[in-house]
C-alpha angles and dihedrals in degrees: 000000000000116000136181135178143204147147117257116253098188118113093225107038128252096304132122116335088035090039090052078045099056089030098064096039097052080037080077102061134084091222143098103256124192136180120209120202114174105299090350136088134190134189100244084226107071120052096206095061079050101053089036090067094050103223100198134208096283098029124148116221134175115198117201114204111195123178146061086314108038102129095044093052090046088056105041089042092056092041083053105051089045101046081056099047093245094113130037 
């Protein structure tokens, strides 16, 4: 299992235009991808898992990445949300 966490940077949360964001780039990846805020999971592959949990501005998330290409999707999924200003 690969991990990473981060707090979300972005003004409105982590809701539609950063969740299609996070969704088509997990959406990559062979692996089970799943993103942790406080007591909630989503699978990183369905936005609407990911807007259902309500990640706010602030936020802290840890997203778990488990298969054949764990490492790669951790990484490309954190280069990702930080290029486009979601995770700092």
């Amino acid at each position: 299992m690969k991990a990473f966490s981060g707090t979300i940077i972005e003004n409105v949360g982590l809701h539609a235009r950063p969740a299609a964001v996070a969704v088509e780039e997990a959406s990559k990846y062979q692996s089970d991808i799943t993103l942790y805020y406080q007591d909630r999971t989503a699978n990183m592959k369905s936005i609407i898992q990911i807007m259902k949990i309500g990640v706010p501005a602030g936020g802290h998330i840890e997203v778990r990445c488990q298969g054949e290409d764990e490492a790669q999707a951790a990484e490309g999924i954190l280069q990702t949300l930080q290029a486009k200003h979601i995770v700092g």
